[in-house]
C-alpha positions in Angstrom: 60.3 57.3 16.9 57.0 57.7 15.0 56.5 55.3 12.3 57.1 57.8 9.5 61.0 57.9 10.5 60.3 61.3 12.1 61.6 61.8 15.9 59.3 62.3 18.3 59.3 63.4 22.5 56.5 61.8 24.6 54.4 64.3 26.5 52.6 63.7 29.1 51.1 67.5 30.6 47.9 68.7 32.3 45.5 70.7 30.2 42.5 72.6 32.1 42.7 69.9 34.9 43.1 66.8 32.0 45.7 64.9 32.1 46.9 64.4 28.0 49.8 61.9 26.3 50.7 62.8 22.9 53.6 62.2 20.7 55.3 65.3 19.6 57.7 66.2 17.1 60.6 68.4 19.0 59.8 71.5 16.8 56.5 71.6 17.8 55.2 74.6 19.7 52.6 74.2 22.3 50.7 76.1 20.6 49.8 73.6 17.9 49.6 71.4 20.1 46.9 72.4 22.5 44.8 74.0 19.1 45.1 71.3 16.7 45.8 68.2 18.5 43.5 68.8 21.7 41.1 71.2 20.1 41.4 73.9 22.3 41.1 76.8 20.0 41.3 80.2 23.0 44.6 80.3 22.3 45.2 82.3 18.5 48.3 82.4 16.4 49.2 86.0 15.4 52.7 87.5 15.9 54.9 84.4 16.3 57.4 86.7 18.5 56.0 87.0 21.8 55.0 90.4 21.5 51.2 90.4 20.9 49.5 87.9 23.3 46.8 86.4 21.7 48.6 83.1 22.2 48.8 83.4 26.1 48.1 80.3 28.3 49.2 79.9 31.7 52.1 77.4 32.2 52.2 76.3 36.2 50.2 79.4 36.7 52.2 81.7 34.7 51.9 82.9 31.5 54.0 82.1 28.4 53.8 82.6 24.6 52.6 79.6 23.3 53.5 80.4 19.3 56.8 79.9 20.8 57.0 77.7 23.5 58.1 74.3 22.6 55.4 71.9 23.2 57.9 69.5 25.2 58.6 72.2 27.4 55.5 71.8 28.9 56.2 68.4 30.2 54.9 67.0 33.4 53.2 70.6 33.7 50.0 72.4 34.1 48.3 74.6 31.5 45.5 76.4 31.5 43.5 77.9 29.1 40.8 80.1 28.1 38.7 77.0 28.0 39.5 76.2 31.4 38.5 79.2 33.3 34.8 78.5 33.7 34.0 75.7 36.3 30.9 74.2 36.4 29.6 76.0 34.2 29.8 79.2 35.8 32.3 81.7 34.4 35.1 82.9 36.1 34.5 86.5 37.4 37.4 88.2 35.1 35.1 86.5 32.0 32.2 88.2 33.5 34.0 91.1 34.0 35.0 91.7 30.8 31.5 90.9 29.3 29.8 93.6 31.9 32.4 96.4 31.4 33.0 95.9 27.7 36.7 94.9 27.9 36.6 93.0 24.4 35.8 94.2 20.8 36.2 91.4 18.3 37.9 88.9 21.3 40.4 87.8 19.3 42.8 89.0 21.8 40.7 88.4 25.0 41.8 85.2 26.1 45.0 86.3 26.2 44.1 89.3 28.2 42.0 87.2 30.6 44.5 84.7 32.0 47.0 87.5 32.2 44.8 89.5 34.2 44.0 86.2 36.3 47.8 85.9 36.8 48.0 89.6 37.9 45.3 88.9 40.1 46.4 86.3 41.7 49.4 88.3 42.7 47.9 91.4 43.2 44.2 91.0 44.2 43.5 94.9 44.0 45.3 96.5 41.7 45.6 100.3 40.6 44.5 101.2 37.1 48.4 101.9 36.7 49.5 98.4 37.9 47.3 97.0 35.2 48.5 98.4 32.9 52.2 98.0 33.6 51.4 94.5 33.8 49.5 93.7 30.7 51.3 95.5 28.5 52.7 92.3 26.8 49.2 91.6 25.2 47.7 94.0 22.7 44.4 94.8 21.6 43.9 96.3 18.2 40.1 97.7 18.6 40.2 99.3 22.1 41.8 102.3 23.5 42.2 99.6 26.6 40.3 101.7 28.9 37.3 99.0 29.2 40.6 96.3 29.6 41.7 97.9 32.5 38.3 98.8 34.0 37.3 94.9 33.5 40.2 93.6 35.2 40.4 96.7 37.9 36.3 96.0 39.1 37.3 92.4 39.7 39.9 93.8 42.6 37.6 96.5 44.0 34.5 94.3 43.5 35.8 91.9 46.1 35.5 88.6 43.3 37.7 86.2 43.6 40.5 86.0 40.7 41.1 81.9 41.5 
């Protein structure tokens, strides 16, 4: 119980290989948790009904809406997020990918399309133009026709990078 009277849920959960504890309220999405309370901002706030993916993180490797998620869900498990991806302070090749085929606009939805593509990846480590697209068409992009999208994340297959 927070000192306000309000109920809280203690979470303890992994965030790009840190290990957080915070006190959340049990309305509170992941989401707002990860932006405002941990400061990693990748993640963006747009439709609120799982349909656009600008809010994607990866959840144990998979990835979930985060607008709706409930932040205790996310107990005792990993996420991952946009901020994440580069080690050492070398991007990962589906960042570099997108940056040398062009597979952003404005980027408001690119992290989002990134760790869905490193989840397709990850599963399928060559994929056809039309398995791409099958699979990402939970996140949407309002300034491309998604052709540099799909080339991006196709060229990390074909160009024998590793997605991990």
């Amino acid at each position: 119980m927070a000192d306000n009277g309000r109920q809280t849920l203690s979470l303890s959960f992994n965030v790009n290989g840190t290990q957080y504890d915070v006190e959340v309220e049990p309305h509170e999405l992941l989401l707002d948790v990860i932006r405002k309370r941990l400061g990693f901002t990748g993640a963006k706030r747009s439709c609120d009904v799982q349909v656009c993916g600008a809010c994607t993180v990866l959840l144990n490797g998979r990835p979930v809406s985060s607008c709706t998620l409930p932040a205790f869900e996310a107990r005792g498990k990993e996420v991952l997020t946009i901020e994440g991806m580069a080690q050492d302070g070398k991007l990962h090749p589906i960042q570099e990918a997108f940056i040398e085929y062009g597979g952003f606009q404005c980027g408001f939805c690119t992290p989002g399309m990134i760790l869905t593509a490193k989840t397709l990846l990850d599963e399928n480590p060559n994929p056809t133009e039309e398995e791409v697209i099958e699979y990402m068409n939970g996140n949407l992009c309002r300034c491309t026709g998604y052709k540099k999208i799909v080339e991006s994340i196709v060229s990390v297959g074909k160009g024998g990078a590793q997605a991990s």
